[in-house]
C-alpha positions in Angstrom: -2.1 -27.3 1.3 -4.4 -24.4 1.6 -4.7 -22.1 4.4 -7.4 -21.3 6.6 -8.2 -17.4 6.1 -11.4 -15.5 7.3 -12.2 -13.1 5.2 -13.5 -9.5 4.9 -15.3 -7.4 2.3 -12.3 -5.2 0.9 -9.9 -8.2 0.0 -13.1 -9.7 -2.0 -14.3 -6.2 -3.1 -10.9 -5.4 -4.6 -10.1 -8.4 -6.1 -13.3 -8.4 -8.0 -12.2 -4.9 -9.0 -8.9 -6.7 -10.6 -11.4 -9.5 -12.0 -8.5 -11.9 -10.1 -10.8 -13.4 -7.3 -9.1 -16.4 -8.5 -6.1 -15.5 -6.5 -7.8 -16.4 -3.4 -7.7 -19.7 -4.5 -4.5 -20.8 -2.4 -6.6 -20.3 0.7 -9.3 -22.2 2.8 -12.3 -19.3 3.0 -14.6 -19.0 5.6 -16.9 -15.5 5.2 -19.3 -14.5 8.3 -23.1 -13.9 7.3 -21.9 -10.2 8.3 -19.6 -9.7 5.6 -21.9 -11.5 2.9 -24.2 -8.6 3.9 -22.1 -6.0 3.4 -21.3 -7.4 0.0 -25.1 -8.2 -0.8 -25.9 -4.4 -0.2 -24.0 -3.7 -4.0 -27.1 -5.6 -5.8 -29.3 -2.6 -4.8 -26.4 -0.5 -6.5 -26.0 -2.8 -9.3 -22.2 -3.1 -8.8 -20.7 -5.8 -11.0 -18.3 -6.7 -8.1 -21.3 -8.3 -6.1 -22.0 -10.7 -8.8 -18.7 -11.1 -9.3 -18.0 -12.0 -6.0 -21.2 -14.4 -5.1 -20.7 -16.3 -8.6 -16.8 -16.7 -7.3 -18.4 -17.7 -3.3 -20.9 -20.3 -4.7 -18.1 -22.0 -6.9 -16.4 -22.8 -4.5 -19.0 -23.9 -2.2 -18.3 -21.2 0.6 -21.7 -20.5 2.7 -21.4 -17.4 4.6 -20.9 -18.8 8.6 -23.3 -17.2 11.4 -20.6 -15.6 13.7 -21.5 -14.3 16.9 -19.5 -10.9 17.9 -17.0 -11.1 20.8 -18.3 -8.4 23.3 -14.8 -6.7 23.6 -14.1 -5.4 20.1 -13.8 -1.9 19.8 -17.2 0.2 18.5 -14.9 1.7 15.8 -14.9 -1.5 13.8 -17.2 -2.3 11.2 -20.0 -5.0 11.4 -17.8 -7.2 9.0 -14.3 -6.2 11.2 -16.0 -7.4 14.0 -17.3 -10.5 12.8 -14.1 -11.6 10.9 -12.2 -11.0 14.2 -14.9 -12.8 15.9 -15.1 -15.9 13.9 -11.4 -15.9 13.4 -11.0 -16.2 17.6 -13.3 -18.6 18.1 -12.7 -20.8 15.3 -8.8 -20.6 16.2 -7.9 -19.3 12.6 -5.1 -17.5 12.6 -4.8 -16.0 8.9 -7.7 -13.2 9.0 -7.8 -11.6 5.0 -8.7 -7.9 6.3 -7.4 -4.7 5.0 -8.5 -1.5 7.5 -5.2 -0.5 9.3 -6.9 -0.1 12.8 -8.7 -3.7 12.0 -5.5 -5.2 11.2 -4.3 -3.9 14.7 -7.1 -5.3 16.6 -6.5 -8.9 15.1 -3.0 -9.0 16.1 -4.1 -7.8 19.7 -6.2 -11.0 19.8 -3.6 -13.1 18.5 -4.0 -13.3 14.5 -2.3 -13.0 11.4 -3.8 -10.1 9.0 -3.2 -10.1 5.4 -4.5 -7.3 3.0 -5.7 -7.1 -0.3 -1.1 -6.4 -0.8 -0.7 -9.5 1.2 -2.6 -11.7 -1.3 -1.0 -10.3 -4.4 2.1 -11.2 -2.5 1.3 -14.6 -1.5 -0.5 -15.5 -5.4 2.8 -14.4 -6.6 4.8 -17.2 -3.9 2.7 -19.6 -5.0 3.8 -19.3 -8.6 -0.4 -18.4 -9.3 1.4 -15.0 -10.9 4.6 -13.5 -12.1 6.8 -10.9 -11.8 5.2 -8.3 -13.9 1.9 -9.7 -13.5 2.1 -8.8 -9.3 3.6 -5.3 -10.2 0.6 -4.6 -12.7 -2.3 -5.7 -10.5 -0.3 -3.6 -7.6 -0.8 -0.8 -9.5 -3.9 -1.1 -10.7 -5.5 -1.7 -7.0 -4.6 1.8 -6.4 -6.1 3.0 -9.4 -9.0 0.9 -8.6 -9.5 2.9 -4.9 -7.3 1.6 -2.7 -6.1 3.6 0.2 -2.8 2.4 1.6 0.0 5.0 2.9 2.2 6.4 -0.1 5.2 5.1 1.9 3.9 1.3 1.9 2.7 0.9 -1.5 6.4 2.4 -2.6 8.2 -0.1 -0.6 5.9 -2.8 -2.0 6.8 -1.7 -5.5 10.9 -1.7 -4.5 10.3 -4.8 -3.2 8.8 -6.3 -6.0 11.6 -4.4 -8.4 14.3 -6.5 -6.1 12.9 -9.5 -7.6 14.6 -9.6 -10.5 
């Protein structure tokens, strides 16, 4: 059964990045209008990513949803934060795909479940959708591909995925 999962930009930024959009196949997408703007801003720039990502959105049928923003999320959240948080809350969704750290902390204030791009590489690899190697590679390779995450996570994350064996 899938999960429901809001999600942001990053997670569908970076998995483009990986060309493994694919992975967020094992959940149930919903995407506010907000975020589909923030993506939609990369066609000016001509970043492959974009088409990427709206070729991925349309196969699988996901239509950006008009979320109102809850009042009392805090101004240091992006457009897309907010409204993934929003529509999350409202829609009683728990599983919010969202990668900022201080994001992250505001969706577990109001009750949900964050995942990052980490989290999904975790979870495609629990759902037999990738092996071993395969989730250590693609681990790597997000930080090549830009990802910011503290040395000290993406090191446990990596021992983690060494204990596997």
């Amino acid at each position: 059964m899938l999960v429901n999962a809001v999600c942001d930009a990053s997670p569908l930024i970076f998995l483009a990045k990986l060309k493994r959009l694919d992975l967020l196949n094992i959940y149930s997408l919903f995407v506010p209008s907000q975020v589909e703007a923030e993506i939609l801003i990369g066609i000016k720039k001509k970043y492959e990513d974009v088409k990427l990502i709206t070729e991925y959105l349309e196969q699988r049928k996901i239509k950006p949803i008009k979320s109102y923003v809850l009042k009392d999320l805090p101004d240091f959240l992006g457009d897309g934060e907010k409204s993934v948080i929003s529509l999350a809350v409202k829609e009683k969704i728990e599983r919010v795909l969202i990668d900022e750290s201080k994001a992250r902390a505001v969706a577990r204030f109001n009750g949900l479940k964050p995942k990052g791009t980490l989290g999904i590489l975790w979870d495609s690899y629990k759902a037999e959708n990738i092996d071993r190697k395969t989730l250590e590679v693609l681990s790597l390779e997000l930080i090549e591909k830009g990802y910011r995450i503290k040395e000290e996570l993406i090191v446990e994350f990596l021992k983690k995925i060494k204990e596997l064996d």
